[in-house]
N, C-alpha and C positions, 0 to 999 in steps of 0.2 A: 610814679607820677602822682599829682598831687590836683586836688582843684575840687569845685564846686558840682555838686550832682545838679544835673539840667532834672528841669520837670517840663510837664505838657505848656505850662504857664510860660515860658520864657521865650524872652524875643529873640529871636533870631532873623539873620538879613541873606543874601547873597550879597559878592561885593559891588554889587551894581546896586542896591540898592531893592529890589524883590525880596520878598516875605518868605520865610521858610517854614512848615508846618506840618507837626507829624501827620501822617496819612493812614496810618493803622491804629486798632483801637489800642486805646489805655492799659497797662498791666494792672489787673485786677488786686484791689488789697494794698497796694505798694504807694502811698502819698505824701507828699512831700509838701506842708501849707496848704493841704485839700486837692494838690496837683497832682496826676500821677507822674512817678519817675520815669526815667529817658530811656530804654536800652536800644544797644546794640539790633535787634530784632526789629522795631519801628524803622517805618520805611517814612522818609518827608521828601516831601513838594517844595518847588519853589514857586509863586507866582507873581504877578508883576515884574519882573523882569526886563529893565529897559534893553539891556545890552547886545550892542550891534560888530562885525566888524566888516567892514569897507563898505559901509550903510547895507548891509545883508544883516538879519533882525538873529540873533545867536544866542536867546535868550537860556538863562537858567534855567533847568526843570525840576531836578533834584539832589540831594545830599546824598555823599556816600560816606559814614562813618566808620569810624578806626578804633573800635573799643580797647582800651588799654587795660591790663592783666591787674587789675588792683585788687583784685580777689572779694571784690560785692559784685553782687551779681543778684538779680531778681529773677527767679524761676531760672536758676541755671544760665541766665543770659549777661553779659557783663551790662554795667548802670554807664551812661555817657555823661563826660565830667565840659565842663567847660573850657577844659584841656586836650579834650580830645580831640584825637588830628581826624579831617574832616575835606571833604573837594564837595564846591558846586559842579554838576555837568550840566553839556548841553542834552540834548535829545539824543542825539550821535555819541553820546555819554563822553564828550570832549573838556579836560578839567578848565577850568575856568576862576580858579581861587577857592578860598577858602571861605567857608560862612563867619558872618561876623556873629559874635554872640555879644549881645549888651548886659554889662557889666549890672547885676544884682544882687544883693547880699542874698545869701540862702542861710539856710539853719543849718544844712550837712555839710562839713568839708571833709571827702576822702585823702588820706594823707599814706 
């Protein structure tokens, strides 16, 4: 698998449109254009979160990520690439799609 190393800097959505954002600190040392890198171990949030179904309010809370075996790893923990597979949940950790990530050139591409 191939793709783009995320950092703390980058945008990410729910597919509703809510903001996604890591929630645990930075890994120490490890930066990528001043940003720290993504792993596997960061836990992120969603907030704002329009989305409803049958007008009952089901918004996103958080991302579960799918670290793929590329063999970087920061502290032992795999780095999350902009290819990695990925579910928004609900609270009731119900999937609800996929986080969008917007398209930004990085300086790293793992290959």
């Amino acid at each position: 698998m191939s793709g783009s190393l995320l950092d703390a800097d980058a945008v990410i959505g729910c597919p509703h449109g809510g903001r996604v954002a890591a929630t645990t600190p930075p890994a120490d040392g490890v930066r990528l254009a001043g940003a720290a890198v993504a792993t596997a171990a960061h836990t992120y949030a969603v907030t704002g979160c329009p989305h409803t179904v049958d007008n009952v309010p089901t918004p996103c809370v958080s991302v579960r990520w799918t670290a793929h075996d590329t063999g970087v790893t920061v502290a032992g923990v795999p780095v999350l690439l902009d290819t990695s597979a990925a579910q928004c949940l609900t609270a009731a950790l119900v999937p609800q799609g996929a986080p969008v990530v917007q398209a930004a050139q990085r300086k790293v591409t793992v290959r």
